[in-house]
mmCIF file of the N, C-alpha and C atoms, coordinates in Angstrom:
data_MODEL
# 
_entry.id   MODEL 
# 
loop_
_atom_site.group_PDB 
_atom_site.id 
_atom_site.type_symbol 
_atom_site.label_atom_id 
_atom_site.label_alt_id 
_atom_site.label_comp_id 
_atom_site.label_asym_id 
_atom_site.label_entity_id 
_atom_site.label_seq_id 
_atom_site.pdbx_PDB_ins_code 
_atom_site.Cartn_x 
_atom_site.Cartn_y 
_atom_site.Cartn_z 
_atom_site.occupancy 
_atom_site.B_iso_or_equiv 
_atom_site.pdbx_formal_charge 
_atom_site.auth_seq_id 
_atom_site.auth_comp_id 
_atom_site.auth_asym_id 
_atom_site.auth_atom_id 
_atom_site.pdbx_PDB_model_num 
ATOM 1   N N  . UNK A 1 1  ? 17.542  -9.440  10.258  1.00 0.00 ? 1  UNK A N  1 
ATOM 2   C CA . UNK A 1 1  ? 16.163  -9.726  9.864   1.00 0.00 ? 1  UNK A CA 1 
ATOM 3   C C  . UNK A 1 1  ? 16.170  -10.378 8.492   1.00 0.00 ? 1  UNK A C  1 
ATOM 4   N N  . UNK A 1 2  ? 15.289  -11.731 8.554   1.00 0.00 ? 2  UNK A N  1 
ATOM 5   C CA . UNK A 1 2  ? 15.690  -12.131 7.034   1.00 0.00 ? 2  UNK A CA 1 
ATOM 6   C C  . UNK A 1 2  ? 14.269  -11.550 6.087   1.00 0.00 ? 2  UNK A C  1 
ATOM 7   N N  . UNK A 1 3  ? 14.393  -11.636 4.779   1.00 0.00 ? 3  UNK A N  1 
ATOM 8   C CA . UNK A 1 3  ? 14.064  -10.721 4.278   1.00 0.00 ? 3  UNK A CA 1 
ATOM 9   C C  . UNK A 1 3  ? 12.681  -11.565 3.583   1.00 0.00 ? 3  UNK A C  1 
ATOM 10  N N  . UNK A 1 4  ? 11.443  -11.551 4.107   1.00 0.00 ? 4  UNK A N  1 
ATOM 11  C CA . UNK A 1 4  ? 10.357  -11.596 3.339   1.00 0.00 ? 4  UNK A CA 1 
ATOM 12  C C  . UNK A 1 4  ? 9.655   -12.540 1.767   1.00 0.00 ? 4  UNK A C  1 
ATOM 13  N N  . UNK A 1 5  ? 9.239   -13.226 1.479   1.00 0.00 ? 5  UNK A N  1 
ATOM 14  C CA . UNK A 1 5  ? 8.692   -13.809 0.455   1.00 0.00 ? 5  UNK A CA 1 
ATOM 15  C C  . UNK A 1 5  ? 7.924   -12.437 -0.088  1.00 0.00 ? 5  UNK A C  1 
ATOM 16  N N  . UNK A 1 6  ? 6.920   -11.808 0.733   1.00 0.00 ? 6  UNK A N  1 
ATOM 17  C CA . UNK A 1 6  ? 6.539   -10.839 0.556   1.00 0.00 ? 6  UNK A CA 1 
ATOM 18  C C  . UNK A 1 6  ? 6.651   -9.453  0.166   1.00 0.00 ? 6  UNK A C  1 
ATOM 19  N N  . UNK A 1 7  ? 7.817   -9.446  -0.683  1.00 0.00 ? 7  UNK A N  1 
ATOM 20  C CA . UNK A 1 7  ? 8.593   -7.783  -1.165  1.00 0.00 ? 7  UNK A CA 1 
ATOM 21  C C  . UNK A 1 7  ? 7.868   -7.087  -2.261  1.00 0.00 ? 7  UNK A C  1 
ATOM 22  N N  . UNK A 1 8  ? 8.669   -6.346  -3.125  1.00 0.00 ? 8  UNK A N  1 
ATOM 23  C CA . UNK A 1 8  ? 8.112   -5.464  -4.023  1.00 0.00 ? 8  UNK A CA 1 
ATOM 24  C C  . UNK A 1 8  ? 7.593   -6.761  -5.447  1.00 0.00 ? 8  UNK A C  1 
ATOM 25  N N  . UNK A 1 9  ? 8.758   -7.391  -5.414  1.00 0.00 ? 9  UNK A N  1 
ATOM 26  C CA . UNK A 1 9  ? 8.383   -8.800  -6.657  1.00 0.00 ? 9  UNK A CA 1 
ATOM 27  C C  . UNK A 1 9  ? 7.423   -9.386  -6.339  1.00 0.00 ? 9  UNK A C  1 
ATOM 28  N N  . UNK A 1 10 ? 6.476   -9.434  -5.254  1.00 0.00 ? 10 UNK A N  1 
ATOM 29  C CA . UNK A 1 10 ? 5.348   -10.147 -5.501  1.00 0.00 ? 10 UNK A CA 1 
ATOM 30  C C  . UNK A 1 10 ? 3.748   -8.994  -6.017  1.00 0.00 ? 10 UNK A C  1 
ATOM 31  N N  . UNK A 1 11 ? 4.182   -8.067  -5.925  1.00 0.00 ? 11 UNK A N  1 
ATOM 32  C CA . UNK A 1 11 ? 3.090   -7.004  -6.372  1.00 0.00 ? 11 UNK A CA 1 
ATOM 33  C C  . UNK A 1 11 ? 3.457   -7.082  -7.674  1.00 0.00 ? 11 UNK A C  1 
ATOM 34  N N  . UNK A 1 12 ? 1.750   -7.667  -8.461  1.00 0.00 ? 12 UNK A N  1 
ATOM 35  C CA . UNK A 1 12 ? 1.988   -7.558  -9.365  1.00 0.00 ? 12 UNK A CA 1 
ATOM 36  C C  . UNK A 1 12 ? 1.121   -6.568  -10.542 1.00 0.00 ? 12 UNK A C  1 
ATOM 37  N N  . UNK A 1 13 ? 0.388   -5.487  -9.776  1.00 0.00 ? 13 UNK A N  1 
ATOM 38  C CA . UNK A 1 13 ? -0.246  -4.429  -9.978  1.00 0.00 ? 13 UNK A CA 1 
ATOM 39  C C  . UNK A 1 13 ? -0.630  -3.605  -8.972  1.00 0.00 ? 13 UNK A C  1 
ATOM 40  N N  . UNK A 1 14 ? -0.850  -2.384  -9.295  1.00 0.00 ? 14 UNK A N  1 
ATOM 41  C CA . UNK A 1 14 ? -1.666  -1.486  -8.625  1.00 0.00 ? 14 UNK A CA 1 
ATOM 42  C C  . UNK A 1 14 ? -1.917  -0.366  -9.237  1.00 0.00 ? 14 UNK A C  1 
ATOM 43  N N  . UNK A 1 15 ? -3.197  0.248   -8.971  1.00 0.00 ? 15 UNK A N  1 
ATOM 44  C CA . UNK A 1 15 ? -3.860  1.262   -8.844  1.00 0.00 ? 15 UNK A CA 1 
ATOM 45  C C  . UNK A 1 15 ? -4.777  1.923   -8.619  1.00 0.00 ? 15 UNK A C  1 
ATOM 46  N N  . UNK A 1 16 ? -4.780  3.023   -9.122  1.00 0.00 ? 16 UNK A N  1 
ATOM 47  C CA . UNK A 1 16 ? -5.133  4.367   -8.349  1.00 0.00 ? 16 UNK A CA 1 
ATOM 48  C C  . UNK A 1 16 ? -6.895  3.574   -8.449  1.00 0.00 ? 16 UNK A C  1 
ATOM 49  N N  . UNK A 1 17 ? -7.924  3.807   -7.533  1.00 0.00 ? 17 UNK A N  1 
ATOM 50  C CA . UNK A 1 17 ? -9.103  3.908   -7.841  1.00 0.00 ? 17 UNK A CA 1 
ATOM 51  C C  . UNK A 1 17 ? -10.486 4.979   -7.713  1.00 0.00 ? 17 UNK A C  1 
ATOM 52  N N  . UNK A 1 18 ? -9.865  5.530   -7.085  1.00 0.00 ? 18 UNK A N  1 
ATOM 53  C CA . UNK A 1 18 ? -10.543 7.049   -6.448  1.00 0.00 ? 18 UNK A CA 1 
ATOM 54  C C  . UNK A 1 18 ? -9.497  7.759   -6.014  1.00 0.00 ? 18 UNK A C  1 
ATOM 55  N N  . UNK A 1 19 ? -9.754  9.233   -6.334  1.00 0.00 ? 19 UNK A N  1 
ATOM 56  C CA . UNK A 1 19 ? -9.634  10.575  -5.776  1.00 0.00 ? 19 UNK A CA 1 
ATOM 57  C C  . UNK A 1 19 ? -10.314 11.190  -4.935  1.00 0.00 ? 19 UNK A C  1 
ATOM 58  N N  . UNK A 1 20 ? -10.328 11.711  -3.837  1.00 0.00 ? 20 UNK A N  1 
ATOM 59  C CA . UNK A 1 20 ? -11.712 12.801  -3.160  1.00 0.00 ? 20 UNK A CA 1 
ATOM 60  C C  . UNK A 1 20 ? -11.191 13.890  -2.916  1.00 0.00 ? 20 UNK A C  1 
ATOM 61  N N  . UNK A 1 21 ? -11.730 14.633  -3.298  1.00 0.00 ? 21 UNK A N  1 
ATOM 62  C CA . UNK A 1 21 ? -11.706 16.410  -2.168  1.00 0.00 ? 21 UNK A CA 1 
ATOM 63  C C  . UNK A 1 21 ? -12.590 16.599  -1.693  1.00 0.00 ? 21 UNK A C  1 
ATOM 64  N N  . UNK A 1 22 ? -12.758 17.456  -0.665  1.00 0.00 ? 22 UNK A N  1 
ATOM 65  C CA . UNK A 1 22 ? -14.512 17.876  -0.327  1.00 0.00 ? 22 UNK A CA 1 
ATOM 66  C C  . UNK A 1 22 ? -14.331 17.808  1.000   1.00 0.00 ? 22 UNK A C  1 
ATOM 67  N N  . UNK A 1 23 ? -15.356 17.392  1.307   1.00 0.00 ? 23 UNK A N  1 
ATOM 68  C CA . UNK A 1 23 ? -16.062 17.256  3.315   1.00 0.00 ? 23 UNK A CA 1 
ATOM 69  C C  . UNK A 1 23 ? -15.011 16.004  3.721   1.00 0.00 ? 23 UNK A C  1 
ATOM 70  N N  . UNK A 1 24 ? -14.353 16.256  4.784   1.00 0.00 ? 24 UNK A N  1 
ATOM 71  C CA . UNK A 1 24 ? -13.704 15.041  5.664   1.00 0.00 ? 24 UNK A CA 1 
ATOM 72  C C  . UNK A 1 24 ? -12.282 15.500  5.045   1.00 0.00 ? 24 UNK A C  1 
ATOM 73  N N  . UNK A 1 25 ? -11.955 15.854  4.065   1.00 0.00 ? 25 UNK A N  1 
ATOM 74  C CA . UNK A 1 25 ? -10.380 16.000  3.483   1.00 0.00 ? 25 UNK A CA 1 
ATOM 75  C C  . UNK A 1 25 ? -10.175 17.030  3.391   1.00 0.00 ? 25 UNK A C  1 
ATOM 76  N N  . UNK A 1 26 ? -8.907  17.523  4.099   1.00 0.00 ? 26 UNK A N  1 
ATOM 77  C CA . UNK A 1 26 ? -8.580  18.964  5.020   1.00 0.00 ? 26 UNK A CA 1 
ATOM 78  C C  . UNK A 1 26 ? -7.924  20.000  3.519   1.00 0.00 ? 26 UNK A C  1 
ATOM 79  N N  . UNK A 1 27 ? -8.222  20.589  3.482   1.00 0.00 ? 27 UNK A N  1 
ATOM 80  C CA . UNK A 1 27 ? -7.988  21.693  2.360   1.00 0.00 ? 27 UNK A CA 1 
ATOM 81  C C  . UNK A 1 27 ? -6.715  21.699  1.394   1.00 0.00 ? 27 UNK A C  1 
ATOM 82  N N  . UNK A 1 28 ? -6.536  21.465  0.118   1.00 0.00 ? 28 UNK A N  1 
ATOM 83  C CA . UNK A 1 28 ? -5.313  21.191  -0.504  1.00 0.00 ? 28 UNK A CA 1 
ATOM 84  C C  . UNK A 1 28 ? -4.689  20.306  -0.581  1.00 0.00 ? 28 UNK A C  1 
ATOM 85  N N  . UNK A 1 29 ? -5.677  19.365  0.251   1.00 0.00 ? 29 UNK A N  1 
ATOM 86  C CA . UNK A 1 29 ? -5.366  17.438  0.202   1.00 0.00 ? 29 UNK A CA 1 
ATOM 87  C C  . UNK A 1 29 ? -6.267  16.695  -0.728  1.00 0.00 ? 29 UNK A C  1 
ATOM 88  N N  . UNK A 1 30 ? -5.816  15.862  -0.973  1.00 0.00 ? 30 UNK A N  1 
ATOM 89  C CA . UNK A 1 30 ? -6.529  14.723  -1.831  1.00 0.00 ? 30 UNK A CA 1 
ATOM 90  C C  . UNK A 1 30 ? -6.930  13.469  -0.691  1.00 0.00 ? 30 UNK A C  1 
ATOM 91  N N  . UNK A 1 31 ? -7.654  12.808  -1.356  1.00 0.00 ? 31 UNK A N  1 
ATOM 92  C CA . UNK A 1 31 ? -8.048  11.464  -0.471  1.00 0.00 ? 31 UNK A CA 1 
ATOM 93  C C  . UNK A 1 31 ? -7.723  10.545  -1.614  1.00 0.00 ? 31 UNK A C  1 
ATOM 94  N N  . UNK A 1 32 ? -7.001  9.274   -1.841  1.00 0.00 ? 32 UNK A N  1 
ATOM 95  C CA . UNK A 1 32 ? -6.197  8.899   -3.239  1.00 0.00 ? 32 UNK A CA 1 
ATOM 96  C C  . UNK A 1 32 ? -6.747  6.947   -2.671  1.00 0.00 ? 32 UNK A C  1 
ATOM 97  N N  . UNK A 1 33 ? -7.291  6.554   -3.124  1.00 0.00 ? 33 UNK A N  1 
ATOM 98  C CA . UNK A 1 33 ? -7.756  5.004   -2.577  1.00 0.00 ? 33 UNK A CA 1 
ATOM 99  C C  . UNK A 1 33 ? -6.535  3.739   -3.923  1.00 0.00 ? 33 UNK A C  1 
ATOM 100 N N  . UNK A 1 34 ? -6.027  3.453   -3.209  1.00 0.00 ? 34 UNK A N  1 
ATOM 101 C CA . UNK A 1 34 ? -5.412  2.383   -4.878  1.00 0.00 ? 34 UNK A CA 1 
ATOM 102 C C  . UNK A 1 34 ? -5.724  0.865   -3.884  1.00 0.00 ? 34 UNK A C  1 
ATOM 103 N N  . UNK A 1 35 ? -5.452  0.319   -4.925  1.00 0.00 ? 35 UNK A N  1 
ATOM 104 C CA . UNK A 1 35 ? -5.577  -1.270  -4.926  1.00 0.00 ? 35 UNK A CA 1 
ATOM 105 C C  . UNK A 1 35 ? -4.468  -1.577  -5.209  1.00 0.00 ? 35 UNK A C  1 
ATOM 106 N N  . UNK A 1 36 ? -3.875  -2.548  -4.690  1.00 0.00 ? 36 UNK A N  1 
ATOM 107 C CA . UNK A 1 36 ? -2.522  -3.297  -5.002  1.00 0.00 ? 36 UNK A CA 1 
ATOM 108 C C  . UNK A 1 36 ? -2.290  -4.723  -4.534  1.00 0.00 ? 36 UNK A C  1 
ATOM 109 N N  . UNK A 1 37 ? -2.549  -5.252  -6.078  1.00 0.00 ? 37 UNK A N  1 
ATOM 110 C CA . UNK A 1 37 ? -2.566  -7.145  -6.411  1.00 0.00 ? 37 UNK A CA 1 
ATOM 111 C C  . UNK A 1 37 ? -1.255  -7.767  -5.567  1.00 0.00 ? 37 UNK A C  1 
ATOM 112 N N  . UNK A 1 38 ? -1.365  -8.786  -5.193  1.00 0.00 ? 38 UNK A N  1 
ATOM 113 C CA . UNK A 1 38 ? 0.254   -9.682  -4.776  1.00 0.00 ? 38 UNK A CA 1 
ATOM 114 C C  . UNK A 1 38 ? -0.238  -10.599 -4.753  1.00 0.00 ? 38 UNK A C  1 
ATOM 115 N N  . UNK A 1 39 ? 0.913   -11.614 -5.679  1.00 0.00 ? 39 UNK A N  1 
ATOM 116 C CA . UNK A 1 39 ? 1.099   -12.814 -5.947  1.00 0.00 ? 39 UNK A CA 1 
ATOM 117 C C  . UNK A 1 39 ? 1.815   -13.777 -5.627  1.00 0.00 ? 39 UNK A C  1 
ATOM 118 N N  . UNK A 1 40 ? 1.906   -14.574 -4.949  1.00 0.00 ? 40 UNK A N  1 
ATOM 119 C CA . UNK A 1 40 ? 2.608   -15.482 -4.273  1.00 0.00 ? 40 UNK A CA 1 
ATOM 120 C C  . UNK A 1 40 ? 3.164   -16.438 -4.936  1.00 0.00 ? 40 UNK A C  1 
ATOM 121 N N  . UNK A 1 41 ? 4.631   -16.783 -4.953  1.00 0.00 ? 41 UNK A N  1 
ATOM 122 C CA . UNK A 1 41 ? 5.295   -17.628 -6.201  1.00 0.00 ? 41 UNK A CA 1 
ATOM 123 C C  . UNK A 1 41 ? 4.956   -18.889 -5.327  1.00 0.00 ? 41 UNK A C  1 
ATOM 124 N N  . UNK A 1 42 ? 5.088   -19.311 -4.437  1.00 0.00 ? 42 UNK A N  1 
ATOM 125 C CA . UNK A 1 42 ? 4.794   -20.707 -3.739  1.00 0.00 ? 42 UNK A CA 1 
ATOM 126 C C  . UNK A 1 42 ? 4.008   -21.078 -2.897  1.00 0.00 ? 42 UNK A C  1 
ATOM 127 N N  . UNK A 1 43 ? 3.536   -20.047 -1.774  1.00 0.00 ? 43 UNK A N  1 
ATOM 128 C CA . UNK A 1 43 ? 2.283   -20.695 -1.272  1.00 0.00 ? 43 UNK A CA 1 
ATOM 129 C C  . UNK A 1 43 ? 1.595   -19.563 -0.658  1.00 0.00 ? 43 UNK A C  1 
ATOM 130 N N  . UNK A 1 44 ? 0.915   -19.256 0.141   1.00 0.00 ? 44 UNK A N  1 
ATOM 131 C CA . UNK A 1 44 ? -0.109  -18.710 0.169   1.00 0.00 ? 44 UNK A CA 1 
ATOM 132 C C  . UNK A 1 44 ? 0.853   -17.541 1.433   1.00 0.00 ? 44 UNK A C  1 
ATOM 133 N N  . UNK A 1 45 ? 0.188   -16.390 1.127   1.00 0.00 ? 45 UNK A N  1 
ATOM 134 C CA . UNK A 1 45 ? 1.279   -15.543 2.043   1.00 0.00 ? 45 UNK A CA 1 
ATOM 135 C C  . UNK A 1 45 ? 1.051   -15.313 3.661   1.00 0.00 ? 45 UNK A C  1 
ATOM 136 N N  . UNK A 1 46 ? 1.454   -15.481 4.683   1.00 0.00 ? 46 UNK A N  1 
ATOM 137 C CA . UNK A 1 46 ? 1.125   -15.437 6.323   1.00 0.00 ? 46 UNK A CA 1 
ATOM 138 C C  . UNK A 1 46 ? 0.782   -14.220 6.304   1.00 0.00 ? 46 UNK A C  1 
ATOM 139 N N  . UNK A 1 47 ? -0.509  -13.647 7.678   1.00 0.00 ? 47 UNK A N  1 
ATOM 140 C CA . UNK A 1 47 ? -0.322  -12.807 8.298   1.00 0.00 ? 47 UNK A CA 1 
ATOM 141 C C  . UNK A 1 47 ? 0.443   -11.402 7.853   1.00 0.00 ? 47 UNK A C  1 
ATOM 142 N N  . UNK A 1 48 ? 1.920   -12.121 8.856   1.00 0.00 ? 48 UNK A N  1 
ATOM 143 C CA . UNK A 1 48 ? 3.331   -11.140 8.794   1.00 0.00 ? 48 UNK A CA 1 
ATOM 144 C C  . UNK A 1 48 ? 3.699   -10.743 7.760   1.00 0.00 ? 48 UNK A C  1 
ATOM 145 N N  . UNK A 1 49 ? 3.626   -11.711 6.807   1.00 0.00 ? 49 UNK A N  1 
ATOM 146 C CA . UNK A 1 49 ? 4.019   -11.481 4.928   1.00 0.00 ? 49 UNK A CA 1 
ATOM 147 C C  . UNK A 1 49 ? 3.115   -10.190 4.466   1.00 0.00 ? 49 UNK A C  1 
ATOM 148 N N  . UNK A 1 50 ? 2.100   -10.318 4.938   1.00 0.00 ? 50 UNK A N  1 
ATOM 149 C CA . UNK A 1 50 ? 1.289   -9.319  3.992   1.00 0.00 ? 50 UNK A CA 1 
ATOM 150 C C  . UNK A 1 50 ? 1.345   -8.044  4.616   1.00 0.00 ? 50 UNK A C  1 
ATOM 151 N N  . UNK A 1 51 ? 1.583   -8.067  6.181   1.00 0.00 ? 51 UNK A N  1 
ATOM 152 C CA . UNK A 1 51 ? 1.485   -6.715  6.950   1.00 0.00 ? 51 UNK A CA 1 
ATOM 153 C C  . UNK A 1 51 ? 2.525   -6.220  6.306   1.00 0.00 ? 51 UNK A C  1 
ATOM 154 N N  . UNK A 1 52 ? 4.073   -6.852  6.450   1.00 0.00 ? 52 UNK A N  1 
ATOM 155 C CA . UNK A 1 52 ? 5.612   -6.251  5.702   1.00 0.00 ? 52 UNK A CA 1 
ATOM 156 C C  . UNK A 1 52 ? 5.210   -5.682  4.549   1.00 0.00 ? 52 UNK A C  1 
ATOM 157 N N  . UNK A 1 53 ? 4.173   -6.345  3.846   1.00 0.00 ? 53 UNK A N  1 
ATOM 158 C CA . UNK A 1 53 ? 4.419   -5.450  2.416   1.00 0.00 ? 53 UNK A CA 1 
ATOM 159 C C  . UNK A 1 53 ? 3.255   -4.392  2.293   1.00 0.00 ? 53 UNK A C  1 
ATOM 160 N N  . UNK A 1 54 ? 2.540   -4.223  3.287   1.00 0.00 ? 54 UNK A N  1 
ATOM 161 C CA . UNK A 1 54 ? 1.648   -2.848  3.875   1.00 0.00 ? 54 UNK A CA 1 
ATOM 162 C C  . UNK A 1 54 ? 2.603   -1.994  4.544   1.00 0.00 ? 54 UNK A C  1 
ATOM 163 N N  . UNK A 1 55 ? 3.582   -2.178  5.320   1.00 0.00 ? 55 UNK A N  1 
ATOM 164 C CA . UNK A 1 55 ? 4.413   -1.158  5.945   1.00 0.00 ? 55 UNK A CA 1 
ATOM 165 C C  . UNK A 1 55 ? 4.786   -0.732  5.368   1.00 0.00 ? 55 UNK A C  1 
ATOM 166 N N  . UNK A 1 56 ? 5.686   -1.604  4.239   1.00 0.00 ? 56 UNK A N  1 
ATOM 167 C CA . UNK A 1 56 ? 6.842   -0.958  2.864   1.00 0.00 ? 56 UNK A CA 1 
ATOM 168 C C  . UNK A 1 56 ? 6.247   0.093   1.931   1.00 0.00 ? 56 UNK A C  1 
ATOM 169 N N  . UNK A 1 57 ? 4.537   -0.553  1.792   1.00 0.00 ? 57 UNK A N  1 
ATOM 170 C CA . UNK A 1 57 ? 3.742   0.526   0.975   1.00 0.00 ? 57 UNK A CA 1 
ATOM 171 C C  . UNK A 1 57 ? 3.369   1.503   1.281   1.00 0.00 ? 57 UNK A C  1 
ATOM 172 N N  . UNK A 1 58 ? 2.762   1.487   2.410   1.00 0.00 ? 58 UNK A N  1 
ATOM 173 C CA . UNK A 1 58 ? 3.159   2.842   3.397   1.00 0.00 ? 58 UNK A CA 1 
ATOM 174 C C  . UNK A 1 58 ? 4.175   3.701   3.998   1.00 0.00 ? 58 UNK A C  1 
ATOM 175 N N  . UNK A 1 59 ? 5.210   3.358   3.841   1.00 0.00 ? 59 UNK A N  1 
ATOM 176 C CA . UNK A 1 59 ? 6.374   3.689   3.877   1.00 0.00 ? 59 UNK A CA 1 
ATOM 177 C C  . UNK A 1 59 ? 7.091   4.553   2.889   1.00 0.00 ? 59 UNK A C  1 
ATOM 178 N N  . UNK A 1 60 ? 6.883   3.729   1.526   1.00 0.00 ? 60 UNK A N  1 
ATOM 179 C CA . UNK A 1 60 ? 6.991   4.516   0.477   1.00 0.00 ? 60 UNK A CA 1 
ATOM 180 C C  . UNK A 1 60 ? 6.548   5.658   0.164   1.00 0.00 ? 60 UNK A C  1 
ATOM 181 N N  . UNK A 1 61 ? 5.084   5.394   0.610   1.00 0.00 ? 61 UNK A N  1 
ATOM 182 C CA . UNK A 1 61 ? 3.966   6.408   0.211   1.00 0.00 ? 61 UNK A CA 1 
ATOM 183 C C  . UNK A 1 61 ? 4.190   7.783   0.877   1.00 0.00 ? 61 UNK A C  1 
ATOM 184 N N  . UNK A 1 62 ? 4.663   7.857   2.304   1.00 0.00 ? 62 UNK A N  1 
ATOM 185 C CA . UNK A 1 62 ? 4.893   8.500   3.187   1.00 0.00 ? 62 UNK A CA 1 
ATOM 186 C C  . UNK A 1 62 ? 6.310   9.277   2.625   1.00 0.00 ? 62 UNK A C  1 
ATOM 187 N N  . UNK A 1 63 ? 7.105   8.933   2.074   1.00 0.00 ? 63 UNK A N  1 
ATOM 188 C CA . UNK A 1 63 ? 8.693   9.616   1.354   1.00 0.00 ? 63 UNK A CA 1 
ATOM 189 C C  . UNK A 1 63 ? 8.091   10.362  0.210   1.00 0.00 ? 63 UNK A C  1 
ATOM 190 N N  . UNK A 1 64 ? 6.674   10.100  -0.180  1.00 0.00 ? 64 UNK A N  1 
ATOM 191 C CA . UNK A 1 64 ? 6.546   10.832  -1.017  1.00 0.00 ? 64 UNK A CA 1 
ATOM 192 C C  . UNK A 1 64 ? 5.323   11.857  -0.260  1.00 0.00 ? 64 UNK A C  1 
ATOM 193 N N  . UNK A 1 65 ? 5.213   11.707  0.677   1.00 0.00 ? 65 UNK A N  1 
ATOM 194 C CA . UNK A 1 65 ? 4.404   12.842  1.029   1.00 0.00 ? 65 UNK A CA 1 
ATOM 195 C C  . UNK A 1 65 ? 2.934   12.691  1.544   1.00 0.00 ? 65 UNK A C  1 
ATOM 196 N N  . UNK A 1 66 ? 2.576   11.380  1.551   1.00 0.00 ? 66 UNK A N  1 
ATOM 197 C CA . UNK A 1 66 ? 1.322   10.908  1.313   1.00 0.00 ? 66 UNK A CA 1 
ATOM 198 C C  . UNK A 1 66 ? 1.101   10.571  3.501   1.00 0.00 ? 66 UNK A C  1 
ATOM 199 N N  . UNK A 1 67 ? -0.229  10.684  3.736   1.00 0.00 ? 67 UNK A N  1 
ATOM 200 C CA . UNK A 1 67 ? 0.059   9.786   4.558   1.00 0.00 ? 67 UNK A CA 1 
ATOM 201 C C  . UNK A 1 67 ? -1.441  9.026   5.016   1.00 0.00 ? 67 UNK A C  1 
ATOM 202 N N  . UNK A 1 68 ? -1.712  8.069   6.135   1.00 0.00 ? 68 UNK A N  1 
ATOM 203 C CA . UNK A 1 68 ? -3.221  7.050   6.025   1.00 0.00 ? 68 UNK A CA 1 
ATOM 204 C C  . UNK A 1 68 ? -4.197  8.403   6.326   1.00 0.00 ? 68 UNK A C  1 
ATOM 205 N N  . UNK A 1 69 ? -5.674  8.314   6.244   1.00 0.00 ? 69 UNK A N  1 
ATOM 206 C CA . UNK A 1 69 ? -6.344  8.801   7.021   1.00 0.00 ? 69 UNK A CA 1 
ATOM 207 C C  . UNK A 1 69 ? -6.998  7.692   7.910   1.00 0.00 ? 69 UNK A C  1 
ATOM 208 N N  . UNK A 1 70 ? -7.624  8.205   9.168   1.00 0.00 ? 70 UNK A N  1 
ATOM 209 C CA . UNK A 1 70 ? -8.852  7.406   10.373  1.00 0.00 ? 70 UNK A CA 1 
ATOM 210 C C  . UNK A 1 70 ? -7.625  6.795   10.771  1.00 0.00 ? 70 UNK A C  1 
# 
């Protein structure tokens, strides 16, 4: 598999923007919303480019314990 325009080097921020607890988020969980910028060194990123670097982020997120809600 060759490897992406779309990796960790094109994120060039993120964060956190909300927290929730409460109604809908199951007890001793957080609900955690971030934003995360990517920048494209040459042209505009496909589709596939941007899903790869949603899997990877989710992926990550998930080794640490995290996982989507809905």
């Amino acid at each position: 598999t060759s490897k992406t325009r779309a990796d960790k080097a094109a994120i060039v921020s993120a964060r956190v923007f909300d927290v929730f607890t409460g109604q809908g988020v199951e007890d001793g969980h957080k609900s955690v919303a971030v934003e995360i910028v990517l920048q494209p060194t040459a042209k505009s990123f496909t589709d596939e480019e941007l899903k790869a670097v949603a899997d990877k982020v989710v992926a990550a997120a998930a080794k640490q314990g995290a996982s989507l809600r809905g």
